[in-house]
C-alpha positions, -999 to +999 in steps of 0.1 A: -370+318-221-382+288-239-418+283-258-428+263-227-421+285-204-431+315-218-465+295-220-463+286-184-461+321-174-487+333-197-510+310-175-498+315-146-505+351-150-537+339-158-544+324-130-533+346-109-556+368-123-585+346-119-583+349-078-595+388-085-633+385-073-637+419-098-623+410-128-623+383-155-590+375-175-575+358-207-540+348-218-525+362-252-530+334-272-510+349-307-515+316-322-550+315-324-572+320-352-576+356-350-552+379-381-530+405-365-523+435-385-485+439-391-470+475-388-437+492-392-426+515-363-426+550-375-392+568-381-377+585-349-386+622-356-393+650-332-431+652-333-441+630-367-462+652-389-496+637-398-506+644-431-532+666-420-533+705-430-523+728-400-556+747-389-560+782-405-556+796-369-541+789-339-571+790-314-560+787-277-581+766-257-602+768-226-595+745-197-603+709-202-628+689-189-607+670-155-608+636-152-629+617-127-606+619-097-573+636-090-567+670-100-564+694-130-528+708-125-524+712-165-533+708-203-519+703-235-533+696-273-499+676-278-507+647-264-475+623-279-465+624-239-438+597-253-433+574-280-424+547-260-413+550-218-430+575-203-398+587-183-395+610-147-418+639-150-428+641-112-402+644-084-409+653-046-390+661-018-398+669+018-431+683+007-419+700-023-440+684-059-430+694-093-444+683-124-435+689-159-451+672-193-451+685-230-478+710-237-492+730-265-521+758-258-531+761-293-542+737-319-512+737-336-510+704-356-488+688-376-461+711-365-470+726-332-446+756-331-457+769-296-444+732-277-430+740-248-427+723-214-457+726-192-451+729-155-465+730-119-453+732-082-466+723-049-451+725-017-473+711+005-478+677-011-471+660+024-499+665+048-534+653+047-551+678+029-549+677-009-517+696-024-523+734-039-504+740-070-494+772-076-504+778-112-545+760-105-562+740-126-546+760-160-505+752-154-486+771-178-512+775-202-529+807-183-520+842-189-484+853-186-461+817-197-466+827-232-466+800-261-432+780-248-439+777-211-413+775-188-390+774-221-376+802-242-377+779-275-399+755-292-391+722-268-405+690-255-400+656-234-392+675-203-378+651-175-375+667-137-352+663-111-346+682-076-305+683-069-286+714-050-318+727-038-330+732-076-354+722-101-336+709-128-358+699-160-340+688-192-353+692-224-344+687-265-354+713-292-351+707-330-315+724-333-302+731-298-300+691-289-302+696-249-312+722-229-313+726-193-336+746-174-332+756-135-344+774-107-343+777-068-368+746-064-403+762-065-393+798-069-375+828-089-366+829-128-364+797-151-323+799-162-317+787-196-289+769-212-277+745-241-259+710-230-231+718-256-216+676-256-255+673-270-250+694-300-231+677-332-223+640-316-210+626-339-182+648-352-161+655-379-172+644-415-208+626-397-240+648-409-253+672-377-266+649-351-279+662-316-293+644-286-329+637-285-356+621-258-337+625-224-344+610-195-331+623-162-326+613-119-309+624-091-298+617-062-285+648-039-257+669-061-252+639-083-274+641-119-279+611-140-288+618-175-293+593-206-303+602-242-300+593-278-278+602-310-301+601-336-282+600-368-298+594-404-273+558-407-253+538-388-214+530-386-213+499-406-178+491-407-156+477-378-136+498-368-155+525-380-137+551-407-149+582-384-149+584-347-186+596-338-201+604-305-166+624-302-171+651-288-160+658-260-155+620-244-141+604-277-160+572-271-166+557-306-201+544-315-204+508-315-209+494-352-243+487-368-263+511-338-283+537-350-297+561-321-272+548-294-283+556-261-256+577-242-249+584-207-244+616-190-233+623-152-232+660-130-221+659-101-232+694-090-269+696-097-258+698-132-238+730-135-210+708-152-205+673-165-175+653-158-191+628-176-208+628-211-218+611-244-204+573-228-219+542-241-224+522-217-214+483-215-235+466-237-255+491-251-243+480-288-250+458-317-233+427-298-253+433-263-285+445-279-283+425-313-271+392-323-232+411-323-231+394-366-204+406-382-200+402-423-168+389-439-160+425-450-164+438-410-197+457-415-224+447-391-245+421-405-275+431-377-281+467-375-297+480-338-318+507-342-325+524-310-340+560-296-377+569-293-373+564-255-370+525-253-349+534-223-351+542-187-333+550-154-336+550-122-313+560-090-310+552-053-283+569-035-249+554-050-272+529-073-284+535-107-294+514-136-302+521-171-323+500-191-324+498-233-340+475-259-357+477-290-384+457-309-379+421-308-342+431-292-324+420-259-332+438-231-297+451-215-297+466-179-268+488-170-259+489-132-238+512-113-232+504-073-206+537-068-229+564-084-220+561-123-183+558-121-183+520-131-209+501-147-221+461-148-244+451-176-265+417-183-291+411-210-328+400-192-345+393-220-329+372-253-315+363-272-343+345-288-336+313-303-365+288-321-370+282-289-385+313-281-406+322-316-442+322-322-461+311-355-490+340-362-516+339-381-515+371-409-534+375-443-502+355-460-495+327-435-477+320-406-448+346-396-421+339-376-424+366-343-414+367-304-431+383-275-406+410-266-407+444-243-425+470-258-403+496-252-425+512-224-402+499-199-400+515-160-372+511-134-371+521-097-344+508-070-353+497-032-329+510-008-313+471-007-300+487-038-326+458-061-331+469-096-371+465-105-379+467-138-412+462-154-422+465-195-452+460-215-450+435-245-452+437-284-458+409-308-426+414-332-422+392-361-382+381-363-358+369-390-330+349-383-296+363-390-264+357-408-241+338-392-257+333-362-291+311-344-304+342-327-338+361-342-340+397-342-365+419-349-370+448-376-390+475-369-422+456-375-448+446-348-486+434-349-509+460-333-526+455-302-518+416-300-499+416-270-517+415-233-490+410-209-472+431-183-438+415-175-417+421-141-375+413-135-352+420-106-318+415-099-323+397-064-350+370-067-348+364-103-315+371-112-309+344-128-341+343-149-360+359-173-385+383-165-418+370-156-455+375-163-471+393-135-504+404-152-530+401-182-558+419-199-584+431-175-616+420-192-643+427-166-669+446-181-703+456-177-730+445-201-727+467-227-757+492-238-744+489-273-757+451-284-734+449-318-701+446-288-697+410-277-688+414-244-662+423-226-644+425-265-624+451-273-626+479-301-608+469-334-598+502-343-562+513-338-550+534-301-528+548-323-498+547-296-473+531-318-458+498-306-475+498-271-492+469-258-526+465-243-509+467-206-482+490-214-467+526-203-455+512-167-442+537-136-425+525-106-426+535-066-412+518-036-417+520-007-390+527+019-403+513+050-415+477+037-394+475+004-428+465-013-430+478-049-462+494-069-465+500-104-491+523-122-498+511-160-522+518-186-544+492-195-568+482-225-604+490-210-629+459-224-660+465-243-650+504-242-651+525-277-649+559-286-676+560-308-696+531-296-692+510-323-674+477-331-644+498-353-641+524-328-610+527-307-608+514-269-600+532-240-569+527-213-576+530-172-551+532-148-543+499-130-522+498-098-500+462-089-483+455-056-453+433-050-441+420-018-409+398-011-402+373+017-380+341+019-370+344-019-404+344-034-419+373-048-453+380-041-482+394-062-515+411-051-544+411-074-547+444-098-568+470-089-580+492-115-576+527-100-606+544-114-631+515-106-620+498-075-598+526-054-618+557-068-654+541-076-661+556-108-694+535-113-692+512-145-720+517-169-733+527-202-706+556-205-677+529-207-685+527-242-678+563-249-660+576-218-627+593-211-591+574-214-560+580-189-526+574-206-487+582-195-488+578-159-453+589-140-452+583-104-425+598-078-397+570-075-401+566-035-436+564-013-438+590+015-459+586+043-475+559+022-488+576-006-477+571-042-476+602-064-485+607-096-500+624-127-515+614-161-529+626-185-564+624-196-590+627-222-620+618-243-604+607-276-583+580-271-547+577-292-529+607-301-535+635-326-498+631-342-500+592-348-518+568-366-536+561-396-560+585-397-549+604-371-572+621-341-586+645-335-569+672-316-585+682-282-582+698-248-560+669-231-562+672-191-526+666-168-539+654-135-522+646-106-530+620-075-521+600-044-527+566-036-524+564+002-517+519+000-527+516+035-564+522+028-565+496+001-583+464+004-557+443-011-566+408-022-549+375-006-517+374-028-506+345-048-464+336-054-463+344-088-423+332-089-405+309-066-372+313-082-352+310-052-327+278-066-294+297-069-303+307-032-311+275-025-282+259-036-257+280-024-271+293+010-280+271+040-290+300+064-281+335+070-290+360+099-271+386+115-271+385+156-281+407+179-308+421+158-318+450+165-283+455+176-265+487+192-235+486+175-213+458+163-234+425+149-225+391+137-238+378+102-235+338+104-236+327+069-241+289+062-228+276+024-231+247+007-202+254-018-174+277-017-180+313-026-168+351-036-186+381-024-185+416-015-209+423+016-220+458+019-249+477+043-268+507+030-288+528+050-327+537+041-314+564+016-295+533-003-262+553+006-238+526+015-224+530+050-206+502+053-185+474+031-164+438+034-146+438+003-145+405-016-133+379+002-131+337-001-161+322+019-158+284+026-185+257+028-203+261+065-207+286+088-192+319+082-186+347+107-184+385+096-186+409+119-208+445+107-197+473+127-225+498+126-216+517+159-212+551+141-242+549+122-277+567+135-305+544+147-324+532+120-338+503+092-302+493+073-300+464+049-271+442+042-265+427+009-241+397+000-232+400-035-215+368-044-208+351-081-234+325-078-263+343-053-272+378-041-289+380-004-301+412+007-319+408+045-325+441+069-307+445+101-322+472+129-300+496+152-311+509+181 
């Protein structure tokens, strides 16, 4: 991605934007005249202590004020939900809702030695009425869950799966590294357990390292499960002079990585692991880094990962992982046989001159690139298409030794990046991810005259590295393969004190992709509060409440998208920043979007990267469609061609496959035999080495 073009999708997001009657936007412009403030990412420690004294007592607190829709289903006073994505904390099936986030029910800061995992459970989440939870509007902080929740230890980042008719949450604690926690799904005891291949990673003669920040799917018996080391240094010779991450796979970390991100598979609901502590393709100093080595063999570009700049996602057989870091490459990981093998390509870098910016700071211009923020979501259609979607950071770069590829390092310039990027592996494959939305800056007049407005607060949100449209979640919908992502966005002319150095506040936003004929189409944002749930702008915008670390169930049922939040009246977090907050009575809410009552705007093509379609595919249909049993897929090349064909059904569980075969120039017969298969939507995908085509076939 070159300076022009990342310019040309900067404004075309823009205008995009501009066909929203309800809202007014404007492009990052990071060479402009305005002085970012530089920071350093904090160190990757499990809940960074403020330097704040702990309160004399640990007063447990009343319910919190609910936000202005949804529903009060828990609370917390840790409100670090994530230092980076916010992961998979809601999972539904057939009716059955469970959420889990990391809660405290004291003020307990800087330590907070009652965290535990917060929890609720519906079961009617499916019809029209809105879903009871069992616990009410207190979740596990009312009587009887004592100080640790559903947790027997001091825990956090919770991530929630259902598999073998359970409820599986995964957790890490300070010593234990993972722990797994089940139960029948909405019933009967919590069942507690270490993940032993989490404790001591790195092995013999490496100082104590356990995994931290898990995230967590399923897909039926079948758990997939990714998480970092988090050692004090890397491995910085090649080969290395110990073997870590050995136990029990014996899969050596790659040199110059510190926090690798490791992969983890069950395939019975997570009673055992036949897979565990794997790097995965890529996922190392040469996939995530420049790959410089010195003359002596020790990495000349160390990769430091962990803090949840990671993600997954899984649909049937398919699963993808994604990783970066600041100013890094992004590298998706993709399984097509549930985990067993894996693909990897890098979406975003490596960044060249090409790609760098010149910003303005207090000594002069610095060298920096527009990279993923690390709040990065995934979610997979049941075509078996990887969607990914990231907020951005400003990250100054230096060039490395040996090599013309800028990295970053750990530095980034607060709140000086506006953009909310999108990638697949169908339409764009072959790009780079694309701009698909910028700062919302409608705004009321404001009552306070010293805001300009629609401006935004100068004071720090205190959420580390996150942009100002950042903390992304992902559904899809099964019917229509159309995909909706929730995000948090920077709230104009909003401040928590009212003045010009307060901080501003984050709404919700909801945007909705479509695909047809290559293209990939792009409806104008709504913000949820404002144009879906009519909270009434106004005065109170300037001191109002802020709704942060959305998670939304992967898949849509009966068109609703699921999800919770959580919310409050002090924006930023009470365990980062500089001061840090305030603590306060934070509010998890949950809600349904039902898309078919949305007045969605005339969309507008935001990509029409269809060329390596183009060049490759004349026409392609299959015949009879609908069809009762056995169709025909005529495929029309220009150019000679590999590819694997495969149909999955609306589960993504492939039901059918041609293996890889030659396909020659002109028409191309292959007969799909689907006589076996129930009536139903199915889609068939041609993989090949030049194009991927994924079109939906019907059997009656």
């Amino acid at each position: 991605m070159n300076k022009k073009l990342l310019l040309g999708l900067l404004a075309l997001a823009a205008a995009h934007s501009g066909a929203e009657a309800q809202s007014r936007r404007s492009p990052l412009n990071p060479t402009g005249e305005r002085i970012y403030k530089m920071s350093a990412r904090s160190a990757n420690t499990d809940g960074p202590a403020p330097s704040r004294p702990a309160p004399t007592t640990a007063r447990r607190v009343q319910a919190p004020s609910p936000a202005s829709w949804g529903e009060l289903i828990g609370q917390t006073t840790y409100d670090l939900q994530t230092n980076s994505s916010t992961g998979n904390r809601m999972v539904m099936t057939n009716g059955a809702l469970s959420a889990v986030w990391t809660q405290s029910c004291t003020l307990g800061a800087p330590n907070f030695t009652n965290r535990g995992v917060g929890y609720n459970f519906t079961n009617d989440a499916i019809g029209a009425s809105t879903p009871s939870f069992v616990n009410g509007t207190t979740g596990n902080c009312g009587p009887g869950f004592g100080n640790f929740g559903i947790s027997n230890v001091r825990i956090g980042w919770p991530e929630v799966a259902h598999s073998n008719g359970n409820e599986v949450v995964v957790a890490h604690t300070a010593s234990l590294g993972l722990t797994k926690i089940v139960r029948p799904a909405g019933t009967g005891n919590w069942t507690q357990s270490a993940l032993a291949f989490t404790q001591n990673i790195d092995g013999p003669g490496r100082p104590a390292a356990n995994g931290f920040w898990p995230r967590m799917v399923a897909s039926g018996n079948t758990v997939h499960l990714i998480y970092c080391d988090n050692p004090v240094t890397a491995v910085t010779t090649n080969p290395p002079t110990q073997a870590p991450i050995a136990q029990p796979s014996g899969v050596a970390q790659q040199t110059g990585v510190v926090g690798p991100v490791l992969y983890a598979r069950s395939l019975d609901g997570g009673a055992t692991w036949d897979k565990s502590n794997i790097v995965l393709p890529m996922l190392d100093n040469a996939g995530l880094g420049t790959g410089a080595v010195l003359p002596n063999g020790a990495a000349n570009d160390t990769v430091n990962l962990g803090g949840d700049s990671y993600a997954v996602a899984v649909n049937g057989n398919n699963v993808a992982v994604a990783v970066t870091d600041l100013g890094r490459n992004v590298v998706i990981a993709k399984s097509t046989d549930g985990g067993t093998s894996w693909n990897s390509r890098v979406i975003m870098g490596n960044y060249t001159d090409n790609d760098t910016i010149g910003v303005r700071t207090t000594g002069g211009r610095t060298t920096s690139v527009l990279s993923s923020d690390g709040s990065m979501a995934l979610v997979i259609d049941n075509g078996g298409t990887v969607h990914w979607f990231s907020g951005t950071c400003l990250v100054p770069v230096r060039k490395r030794g040996g090599t013309n590829f800028w990295a970053g390092f750990r530095r980034f310039f607060q709140n000086s990046s506006d953009t909310l990027l999108y990638w697949n592996d169908r339409e764009l494959l072959t790009s780079k991810p694309v701009a698909i939305d910028t700062l919302d800056t409608a705004c009321p007049d404001p009552a306070n005259a010293a805001f300009t407005p629609c401006a935004l607060a100068t004071g720090d949100a205190a959420y580390q590295t996150a942009g100002l449209l950042t903390m992304p979640t992902a559904s899809v919908d099964p019917t229509t393969g159309d995909v909706y992502a929730i995000y948090a966005g920077a709230r104009a002319s909003t401040s928590n004190d009212g003045t010009v150095d307060g901080q501003f506040l984050r709404d919700l936003y909801i945007k909705k992709l479509s695909f047809a004929g290559g293209q990939v189409q792009s409806f104008p944002t709504k913000n949820i509060s404002r144009d879906i749930k009519n909270t009434v702008d106004g005065a109170a915008v300037l001191n109002g409440e802020e709704s942060v670390f959305p998670s939304a169930v992967h898949t849509l049922e009966n068109n609703f998208i699921h999800y919770q939040w959580m919310s409050d009246f002090e924006p930023g977090t009470a365990l980062q920043g500089d001061p840090v907050d305030d603590e306060v009575e934070n509010a998890i809410m949950y809600d349904r979007i039902d898309v078919t009552t949305i007045a969605w705007n005339t969309p507008v093509v935001i990509t029409g990267v269809k060329e390596a379609l183009a060049a490759n595919v004349a026409s392609a249909f299959v015949a009879p469609n609908p069809t009762t049993g056995v169709t025909t897929l005529a495929l029309t090349l220009k150019q000679d061609a590999r590819a694997t064909i495969t149909v999955r059904n609306m589960l993504g569980q492939e039901v059918l496959r041609v293996p890889t075969g030659h396909l020659h120039t002109g028409l191309n017969s292959i007969s799909l035999d689907l006589t076996g298969q129930s009536a139903g939507v199915y889609f068939y995908t041609v993989a090949a080495d030049k194009f991927t085509l994924t079109k939906r076939v019907v059997k009656n």
